[in-house]
Every structure is written in C-alpha cells, then in structure tokens.
N, C-alpha and C positions, 0 to 999 in steps of 0.2 A: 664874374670874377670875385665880387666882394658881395657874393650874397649867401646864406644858411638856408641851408633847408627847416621848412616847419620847423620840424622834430627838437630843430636843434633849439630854437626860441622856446620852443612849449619845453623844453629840459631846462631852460637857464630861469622862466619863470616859476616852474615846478620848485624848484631847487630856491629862489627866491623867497616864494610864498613860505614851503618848510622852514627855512632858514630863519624867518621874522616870528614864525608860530613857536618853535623851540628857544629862541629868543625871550620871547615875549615873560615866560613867567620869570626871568631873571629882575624882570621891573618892579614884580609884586612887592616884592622884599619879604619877609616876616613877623610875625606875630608871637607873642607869647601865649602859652601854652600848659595846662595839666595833662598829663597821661596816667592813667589809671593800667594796671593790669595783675594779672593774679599772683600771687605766690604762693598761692601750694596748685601741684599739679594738678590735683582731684578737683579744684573750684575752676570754675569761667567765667570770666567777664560778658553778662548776657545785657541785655532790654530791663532784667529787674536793678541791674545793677546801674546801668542809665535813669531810670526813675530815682531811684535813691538820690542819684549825682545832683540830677537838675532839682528837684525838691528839696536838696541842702543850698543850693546855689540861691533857689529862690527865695527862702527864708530867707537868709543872709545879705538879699537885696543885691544880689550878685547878677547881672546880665550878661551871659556867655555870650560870645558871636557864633558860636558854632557845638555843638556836639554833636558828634560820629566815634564808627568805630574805623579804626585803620583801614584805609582799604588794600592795604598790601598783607595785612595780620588784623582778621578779627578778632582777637584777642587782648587788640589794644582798645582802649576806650580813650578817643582825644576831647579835650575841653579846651576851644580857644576863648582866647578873654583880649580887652582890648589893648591894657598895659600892663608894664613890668608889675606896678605897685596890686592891680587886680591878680594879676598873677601870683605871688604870693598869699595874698586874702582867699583865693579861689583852695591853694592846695591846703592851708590850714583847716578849711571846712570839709574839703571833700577827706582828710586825712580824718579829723574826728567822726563823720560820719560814718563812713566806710571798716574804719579800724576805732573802735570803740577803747578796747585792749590793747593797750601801745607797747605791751611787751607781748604781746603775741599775734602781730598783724598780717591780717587773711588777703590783703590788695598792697599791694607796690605803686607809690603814687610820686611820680617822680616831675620836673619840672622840664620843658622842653621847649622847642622854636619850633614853630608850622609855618610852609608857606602859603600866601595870600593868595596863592594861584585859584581863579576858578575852576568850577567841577569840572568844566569842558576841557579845559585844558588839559586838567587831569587825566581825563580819562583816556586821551592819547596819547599819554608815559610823558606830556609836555612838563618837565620839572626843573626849576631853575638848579645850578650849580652847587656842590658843595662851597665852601670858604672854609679856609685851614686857619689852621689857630694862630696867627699871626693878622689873619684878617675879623674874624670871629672873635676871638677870645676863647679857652680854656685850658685843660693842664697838659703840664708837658711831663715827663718822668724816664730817666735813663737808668737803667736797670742792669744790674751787672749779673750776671748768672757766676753759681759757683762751681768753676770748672773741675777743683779737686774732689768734690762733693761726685761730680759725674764720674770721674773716674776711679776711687772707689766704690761706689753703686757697680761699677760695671766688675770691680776685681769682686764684689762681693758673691756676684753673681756667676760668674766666672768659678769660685773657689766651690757654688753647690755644684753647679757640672761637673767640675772635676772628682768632686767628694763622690757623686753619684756613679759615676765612671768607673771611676777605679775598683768603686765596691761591685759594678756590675762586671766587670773583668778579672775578680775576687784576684787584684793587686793589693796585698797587704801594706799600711805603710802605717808608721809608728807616729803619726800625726800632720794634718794640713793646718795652717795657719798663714793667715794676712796678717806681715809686717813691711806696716807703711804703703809702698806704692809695690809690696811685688807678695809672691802666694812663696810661700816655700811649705815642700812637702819632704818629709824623715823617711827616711829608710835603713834598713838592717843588713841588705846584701846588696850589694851592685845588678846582678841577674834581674831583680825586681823591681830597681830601678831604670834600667834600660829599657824592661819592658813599658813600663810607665812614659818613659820618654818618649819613646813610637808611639805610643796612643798619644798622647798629649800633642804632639808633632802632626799626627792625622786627622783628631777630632776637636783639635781646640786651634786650630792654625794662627790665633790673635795673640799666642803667648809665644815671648822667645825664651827659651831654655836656659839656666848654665847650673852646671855639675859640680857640687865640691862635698868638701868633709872626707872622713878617714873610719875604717874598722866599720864599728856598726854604727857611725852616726853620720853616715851619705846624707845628702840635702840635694835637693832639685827647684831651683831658684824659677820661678818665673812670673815675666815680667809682660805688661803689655809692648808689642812692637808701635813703633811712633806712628804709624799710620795707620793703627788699629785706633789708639788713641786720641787722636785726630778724628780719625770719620767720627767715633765713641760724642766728641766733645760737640761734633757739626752735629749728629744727627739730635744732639740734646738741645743746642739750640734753636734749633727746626722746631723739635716739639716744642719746648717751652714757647715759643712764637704763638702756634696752633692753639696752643693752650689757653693765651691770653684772650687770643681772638674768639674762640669759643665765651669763654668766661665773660667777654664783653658785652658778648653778643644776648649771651642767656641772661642777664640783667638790664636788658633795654637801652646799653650808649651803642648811640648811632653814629654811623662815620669813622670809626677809629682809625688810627695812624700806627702801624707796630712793623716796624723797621730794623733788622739786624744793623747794628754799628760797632765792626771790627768782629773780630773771633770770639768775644763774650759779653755782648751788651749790646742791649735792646733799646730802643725807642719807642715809646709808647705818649701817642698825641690823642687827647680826646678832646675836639673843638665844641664848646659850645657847653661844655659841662659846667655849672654854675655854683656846683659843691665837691671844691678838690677833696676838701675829708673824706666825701664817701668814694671818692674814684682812688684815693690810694687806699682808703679801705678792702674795695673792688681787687686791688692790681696784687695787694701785699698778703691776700687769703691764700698760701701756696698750699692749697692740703694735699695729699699723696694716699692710696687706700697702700696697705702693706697686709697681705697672709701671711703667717708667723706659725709655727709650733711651741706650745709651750715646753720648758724645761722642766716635764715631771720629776723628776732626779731629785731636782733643788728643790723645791716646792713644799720643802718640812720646813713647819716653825722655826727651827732654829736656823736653817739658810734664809728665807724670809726677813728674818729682824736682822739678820748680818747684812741683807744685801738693802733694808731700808738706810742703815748708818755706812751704803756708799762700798762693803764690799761684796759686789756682783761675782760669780762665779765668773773665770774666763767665757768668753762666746754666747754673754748672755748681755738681757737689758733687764732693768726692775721698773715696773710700773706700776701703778694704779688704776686698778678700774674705774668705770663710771658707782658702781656700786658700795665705791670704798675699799674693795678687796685686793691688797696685795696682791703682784703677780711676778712671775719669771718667766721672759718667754728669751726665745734662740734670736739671735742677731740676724742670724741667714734666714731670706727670705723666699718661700717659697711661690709666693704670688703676688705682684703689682698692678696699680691701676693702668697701667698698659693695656692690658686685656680685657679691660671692661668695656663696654659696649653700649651701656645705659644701664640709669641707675635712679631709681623711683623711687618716694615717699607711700606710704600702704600701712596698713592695718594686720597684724597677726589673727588670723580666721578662728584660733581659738582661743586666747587671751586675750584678743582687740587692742595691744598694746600699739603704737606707732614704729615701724619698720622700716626699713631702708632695700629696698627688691633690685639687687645685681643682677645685670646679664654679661655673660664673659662668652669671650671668640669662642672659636673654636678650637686654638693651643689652649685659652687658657682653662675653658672648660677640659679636653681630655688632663695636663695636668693638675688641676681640680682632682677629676674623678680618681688618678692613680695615689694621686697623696691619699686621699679621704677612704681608700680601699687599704692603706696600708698602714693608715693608721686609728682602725676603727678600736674605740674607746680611750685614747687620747685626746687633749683639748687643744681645740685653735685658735689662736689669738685671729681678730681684725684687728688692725691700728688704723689711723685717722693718724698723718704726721702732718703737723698746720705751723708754719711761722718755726720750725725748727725745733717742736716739740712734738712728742707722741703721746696718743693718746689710746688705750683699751677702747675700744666701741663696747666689743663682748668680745668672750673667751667660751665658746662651746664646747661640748663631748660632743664628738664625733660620733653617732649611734649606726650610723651605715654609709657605705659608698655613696656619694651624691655624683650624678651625672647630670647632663642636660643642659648644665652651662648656666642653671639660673640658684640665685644664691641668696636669703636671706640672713639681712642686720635687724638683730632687736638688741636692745639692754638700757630699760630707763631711760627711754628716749623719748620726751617729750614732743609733740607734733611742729614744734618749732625746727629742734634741732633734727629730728629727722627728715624735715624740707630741706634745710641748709644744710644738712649733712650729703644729700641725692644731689641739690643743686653742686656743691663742688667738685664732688666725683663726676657727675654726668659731663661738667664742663670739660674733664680732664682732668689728667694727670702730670704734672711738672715734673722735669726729667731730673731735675735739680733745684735747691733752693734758687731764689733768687732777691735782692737787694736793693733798694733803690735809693741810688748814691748823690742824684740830684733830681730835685722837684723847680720846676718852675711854672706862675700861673701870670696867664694875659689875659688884661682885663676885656669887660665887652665895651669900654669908652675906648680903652688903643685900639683896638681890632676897627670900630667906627671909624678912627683917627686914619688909620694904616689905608683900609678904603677909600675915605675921602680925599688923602693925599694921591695915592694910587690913581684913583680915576680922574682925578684931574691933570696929572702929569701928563695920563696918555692921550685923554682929550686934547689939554692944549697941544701936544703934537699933532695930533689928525690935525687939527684944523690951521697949524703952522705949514703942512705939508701940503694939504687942500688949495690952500692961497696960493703956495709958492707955483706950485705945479699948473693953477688956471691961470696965472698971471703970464707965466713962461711958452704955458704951450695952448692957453687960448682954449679954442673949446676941445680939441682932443685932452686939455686938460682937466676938463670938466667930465672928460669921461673917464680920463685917470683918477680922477678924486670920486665920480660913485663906486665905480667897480672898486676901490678902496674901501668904501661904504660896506659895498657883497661881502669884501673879505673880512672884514670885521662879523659882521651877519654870520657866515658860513662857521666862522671859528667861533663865536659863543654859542653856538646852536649844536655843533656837534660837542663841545668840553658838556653841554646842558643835556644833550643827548647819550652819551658816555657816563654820565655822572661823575665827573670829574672833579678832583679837591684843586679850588681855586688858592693859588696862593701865591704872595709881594714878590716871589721871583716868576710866578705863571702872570702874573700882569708885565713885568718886568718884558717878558717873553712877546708879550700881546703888540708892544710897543714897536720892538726891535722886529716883529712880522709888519708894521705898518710900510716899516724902512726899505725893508725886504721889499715889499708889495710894489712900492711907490719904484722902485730901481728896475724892477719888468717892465713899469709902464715909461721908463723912460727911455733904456734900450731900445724901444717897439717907437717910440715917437723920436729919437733922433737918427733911426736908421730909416724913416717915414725920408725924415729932412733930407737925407741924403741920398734919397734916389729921386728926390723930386729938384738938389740940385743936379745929379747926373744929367737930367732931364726927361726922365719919365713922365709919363702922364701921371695924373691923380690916382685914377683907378687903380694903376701898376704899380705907384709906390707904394699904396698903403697896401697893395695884398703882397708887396716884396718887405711890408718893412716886419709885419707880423709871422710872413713865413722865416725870411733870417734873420730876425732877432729872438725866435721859440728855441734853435738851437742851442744860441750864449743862454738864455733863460735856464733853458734846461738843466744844462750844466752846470751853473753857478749853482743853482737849488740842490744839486744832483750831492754835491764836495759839501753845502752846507747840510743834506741831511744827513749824510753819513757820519759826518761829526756830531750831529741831534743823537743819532741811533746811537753814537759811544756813550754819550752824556746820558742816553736813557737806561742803556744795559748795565755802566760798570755805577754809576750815580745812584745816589740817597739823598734822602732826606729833600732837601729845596732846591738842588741840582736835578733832583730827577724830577721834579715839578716842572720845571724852568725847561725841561729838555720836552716832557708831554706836550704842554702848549707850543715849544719851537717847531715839532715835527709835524703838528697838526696845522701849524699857521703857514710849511712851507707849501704842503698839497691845496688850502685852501688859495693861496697868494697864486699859482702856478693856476688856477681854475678862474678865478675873478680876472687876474690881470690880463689872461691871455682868449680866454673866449667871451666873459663877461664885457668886457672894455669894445672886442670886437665887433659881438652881437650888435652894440647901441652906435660903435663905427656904421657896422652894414645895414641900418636901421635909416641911417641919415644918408650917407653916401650912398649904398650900395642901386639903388632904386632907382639912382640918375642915368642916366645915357652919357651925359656929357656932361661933364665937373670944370668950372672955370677958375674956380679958388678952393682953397683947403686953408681954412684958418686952424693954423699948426703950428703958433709962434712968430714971435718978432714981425713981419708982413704975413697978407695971405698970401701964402705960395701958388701960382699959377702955371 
C-alpha cells in the first residue's frame, strides 16, 4: 500500500544527486578577470598570444590564478587574477603589451567576471546562474527609437517604387514628391491619372489614395494606411532590437537584457559591465550602410559652391568625402544595409589599400546588379550614416554590371576604420535612429547589498517555516521541511541549468515557491489527521491522505500557474523574472512535496506490517 517500486527511489535520488551538482557551482561565486580577444577579423587569439600575456604578467610580478582560452569560443583568451585591485593592474599590462599603439589596437582587452567553478563541473555545462543588474551591478539605458524617422525611410522608399513603376508602365506624370508624411504625384490629364491609380491600388496596396486638383494640375495624394504604418513602426522595432543584440554580442558583453517597452522604446540592461562610457559608447554607434546615386547634373563647380553655402538642389544631399571632395548625391535610396549579409575588413589585391568586402542577399544582389547594369559610367555613392550624420565612404564609376552579390568599400581607409567600419555593418543595420533618454548605473557594492539582503530574507523564512512545520506535525514534519530542502535544490539547478537571469523579484519568487511548497505538504498531512481520526488504520490513512490531497494540490498549482503563464507572456522587464522563477518553483514544489515527501514516508512506514503510532502531530496517532 505505501510502498514504490525501485525505479521510483533510483528517480527521486537521480534527480537529487543532479539537483546538488547543478546547484553546486552557484556557491563558487566569482572572480575577477582580463579577457583578451581580437579586433581585426584577419588576427587570432593563438598560444603566441598566451605567451606574450603570461610573460607581461610575469615581469609585472603579476600571479594569475588561471589562464585559458574560452571553452565555449576559442577565440577568447581568459586571465583570472585574484582581486578587483589585480584586476585592474593585470589589464593595464596586458593592454600595453598586446597594443603597443593605442590609437591603432590589434586585441580588445576588456575586463570581466569568471566563475570559480571547477573544470569538472564545467565540463558537464554545471554553471552557476546569471544575476541581473539589480543583483550584479551594471548599466541600464532606455532608448527611444525614432518612429517618424521610420516612417519616412519607408515613404522614401515607397516613393523609388513608385517613381520606378510608373516609368515602367511609361505613366507619364509632371513630378513625384515627398511632402511631409504623404507622396503626391502631378499629373496633366485625368486618363493617366486613373491609370496610375489602379497600379498604385494593385502594386503598392500600403498606400491609400486621394484625387484633387483641376485642368492640368490633377494631384494624387498618397498616404500610408494606419496599419501599414504600424506593422512599418513594429517591424523597425523588431529590428532595431536584433540589432542591439547583434552589436552586443560582436563586442564581447555577455548576458545582455534588450527588452521592448511600449510601442518605441527599448530597454537595454548590461549586468556586470564595469565601464558605462564604453557600453553607451557600444549602444549609441547607430551606423546604417546607404547606396545612393550621385547627382551628375549638379556636380559643376558652380552648383557645388552653391550647395556648400546650404543651397542643395531639391531631392539632393551635399556631402564630403573622406578625401575632401565635394559631392552631390540623390536623397532616394537605392540600397540599404538590410540586405547585407556580412561584411569584412580585407586588403585591395592590387593597391593593398584597406577595404571593407560586402556580401548582399539575394534581392539585394539582383537589385545591385540591375542598377549597376543601368547605370554603367555613372558614380555611386556608399554612405556610412552614424549618430545622425552621413558620411561619403567612396563615390565610384560604375565601369560594368556587378553581379554575385559581393561588393567592395575602399577610399582612404585606414585599417582601423575599415575593422570599425565591417564590425558595425556586419552587426547590423538600425531601422531608425535611436536616443537614449535615460541611463542609469548599479553599483557592484548594491548589487552585494541587494544579494545579501535577498538571501537572507529567504533563508530566515525556510528555516521560520522548517521549525514551525516539525514542531506542528512532528516527524512527518521533518519530512515536510527536507522535501522543502529538494524543492529549493530542484529549482536552483534547473534556473542554473536554463541559464537563467537571477533577479530581487526572481528571489522574491523563490520565497513565495517555499510558501507554496510548504501548503502541499500540509494539505497531505492534515487530510493524514483525518482519516486517522475517521479511524483508519495507519497504513490507510497515510496512502488516503496523499492520494486525496494530490487532487486539491493539483488544482490550486494548476489556477496558480496559469496566472504564472499570463505574468510570463504579456510581462517585462522584473515582472517576467518574477513569473520564470514562479512557474518553474510551481512544477518543482508539485514533484518534492508530493512524491519526494512520500518516497521518505514509504521509507520509514511503508516496510512495517503493522503500524501502532504515527507521530503526525499534537499525540501519536494510533
């Protein structure tokens, strides 16, 4: 009656033993740390580059506790050291070492946490927990994206198809122009503006129409419809998200937080980051690539000095090259880094100058090739548009169709800015500018603070609820309070196994699972009481009290996860924390309280013949 098969003990201590091992490197804690890695794509972080490291260290009187290379990216070269204050001294040596030339530096040597876990642990993915920046310490930054920004990008776009269109439906019209938020296109006769309307109505379905003007100066107004402009706005926030994360990811901060908040503004959390300058450095690089035709028309001296003192021909922009050279190119954009695919730092094969090597999809290669086929002997602008500025890369003659989708940047480009020029293309392309309207940094002494208050809170509870429950129910209370034990076990081993971002409302969380836990095991022990005052026997009650009290179990977990699952889908930011850990603590609380608790019942009782007491409270029940 109250006894488990094998199977069932060798699961509960399987499940045990994992539980303490995935656990376990949560105790390590961490270490300070150098990380070393490369910055230009063509160099690797090798074994000569380890020599260098520890040979500077060792002059320097410097004792690493460890040097390796990442084992998840060997790529990376780690240097643990034993404190903050070594840490420091570590990356100033290994910075002049390594990068001689501090305006032109070949290694990225950035400062970081490792954890103390040993190898073995490592090596079966045992890793303790992330800690979010309220536990940790680092920056926080709320970023507004610029919605109207997005939605001219998209009229602009909008306005070459249609220019393209209509020339390919040889629809005459006396000129297209973007004013403000809508496209209106001239026309001469009505006939040719109808026609126009029907294509526009067929091939451009995100514009809504309207017809005015008189004689020969018809107008054809149009406008983005509101749910073009919508999806237009979501899917730029999408990217711009993608983007950040890219960008983050391709400079080494590990663990990022980038969270949509509201319909234009982002959250971006980097725990652990120890130099906010260089992370809004990082966040505030918005560069964009842009293909451009230049305006040969204007391009005589005397449009040139007109458009340096500010007057631009309509539908043009005035720039400067990297080489100093005036220029004029077209506003309308024929090619964005949308399209790009990757984008490499390299060598011109026969000048040896430093280069920038694009590869584009496959729209944006075919139109590539049709532009560069149609406008052979014509020059093309690239721009570089960074922080709300544009910049000339180079302006080529087009000398023949280019196909294949791969594309070189030269023009006095030094090997610096040709790395930084590939590293922010490659990262991506922002869909729109973006702003960051508040910064806020947590120190690593609150982050301590915030922990040490945290785990003590929830401590003193366990072991408030420990007492209360063996005082009350005697030694089935003792079985209430380990299998409380499991479920604490179970749920830092799977948040540690998940790699989970620990944070003051996922403790928060941890707490209120204890309460949770500790409420199965007392449904299960006073429905024991009450079939043993009905007058059952021992054995009968306790296999009645765990069969009908799994039911009310059930269900109560059942209404509390479902409320977890809302808290986890429509929730941000420390609300969806605080919902991860509730929904993971309801499955583990449902598994300790009700088979763990049992198992160590049918361990002690189950084995008897004949039961004369059950110490389960207030007397032994007989």
């Amino acid at each position: 009656m109250n006894r488990y098969p094998l199977w069932v003990y060798i699961t509960v201590a399987t499940a045990l033993i994992l539980g303490a091992l995935y656990t376990l490197p949560n105790f390590f804690g961490e270490a300070p740390a150098v990380q070393v890695s490369s910055a230009r794509a063509t160099l690797k972080v090798d074994s000569s580059v380890m020599t260098r490291v520890e040979e500077a260290l060792k002059s320097a009187a410097i004792q690493p506790t460890g040097v390796f290379f990442d084992p998840t990216n060997q790529g990376n070269l780690r240097v643990r050291v034993a404190d903050l204050d070594t840490q420091q001294k570590a990356k100033e040596i290994i910075e002049q070492a390594l990068n001689p030339d501090k305006a032109n530096p070949v290694y990225t040597v950035a400062l970081t946490m490792l954890s103390r876990s040993p190898a073995w642990l490592t090596s079966i993915h045992a890793l303790p927990m992330y800690l979010g920046l309220d536990l940790r310490g680092g920056v926080h930054f709320l970023m507004q994206v610029d919605m109207r920004a997005v939605i001219i990008k998209r009229l602009e776009g909008l306005t070459g198809d249609l220019r393209t269109g209509l020339r390919d439906k040889n629809l005459r019209h006396n000129g297209i122009a973007r004013e403000g938020d809508r496209v209106v296109v001239r026309f001469r006769d009505a006939d040719t503006r109808d026609k126009a309307s029907r294509f526009i109505q067929d091939q451009l379905p995100d514009f809504a129409l309207l017809e005015s003007g008189e004689g020969e100066d018809l107008r054809l107004t149009a406008t983005l419809k509101p749910d073009a402009a919508k999806r237009t706005q979501e899917s730029a926030v999408k990217q711009n998200i993608q983007t950040l994360h890219n960008r983050i990811n391709e400079l080494g901060v590990a663990e990022p937080i980038i969270q949509q908040q509201g319909p234009d503004r982002v959250i971006v959390q980097l725990p652990g980051v120890q130099d906010p300058t260089k992370a809004k450095e990082i966040l505030g690089r918005t560069a964009t690539l842009e293909i451009r035709m230049v305006d040969e028309e204007n391009m005589t001296p005397s449009a040139l000095a007109a458009a340096s003192t500010g007057q631009v021909p309509f539908g043009d922009e005035y720039y400067v090259e990297r080489n100093g050279q005036p220029i004029i190119v077209r506003k309308q954009v024929v090619l964005t880094g949308e399209r790009l695919t990757d984008a490499q730092p390299g060598f011109d094969s026969q000048t040896r100058e430093p280069t920038v090597n694009l590869t584009l999809d496959a729209t944006g290669a075919r139109i590539f090739k049709d532009v560069t086929r149609e406008s052979v002997g014509k020059r093309m602008a690239i721009l570089l548009i960074e922080k709300g500025k544009g910049e000339v890369v180079t302006a080529p003659v087009i000398r023949t169709e280019i196909g294949g989708g791969r594309v070189q940047i030269s023009g006095r480009m030094n090997t610096t800015e040709a790395n930084d020029t590939a590293l922010l293309l490659r990262a991506g392309s922002l869909a729109a500018p973006m702003e960051i309207i508040e910064e806020r940094t947590v120190g690593p002494s609150l982050g301590a603070e915030n922990i040490s208050k945290g785990f003590h809170s929830t401590l003193y509870g366990f072991i408030a609820l420990s007492l209360f429950i063996m005082v009350y129910y005697a030694l089935f209370g003792v079985f209430s309070a380990v299998a409380l034990c499991a479920n604490v076990l179970f749920l830092i081993a799977l948040l540690s196994l998940l790699q989970a971002t620990l944070t003051l409302p996922g403790i928060a969380a941890i707490a209120l699972t204890l309460g949770m836990a500790i409420d199965a095991n007392v449904l299960i022990n006073e429905r024991i009481r009450e079939e043993l005052r009905g007058g059952a026997t021992p054995q009968a009650a306790i296999a009645a009290g765990y069969e009908r009290a799994f039911g009310t179990i059930l269900d109560s977990n059942v209404t509390t996860m479902i409320a977890g699952l809302a808290l986890l889908i429509f929730g941000s930011g420390p609300v969806r924390g605080f919902a991860v850990v509730h929904c993971l603590g309801i499955l583990t609380s449902i598994f300790s309280s009700v088979v763990v608790s049992r198992s160590m019942v049918n361990l002690v009782y189950g084995s008897r013949r004949k039961i004369t007491r059950v110490a389960i409270g207030n007397t032994a029940w007989k």
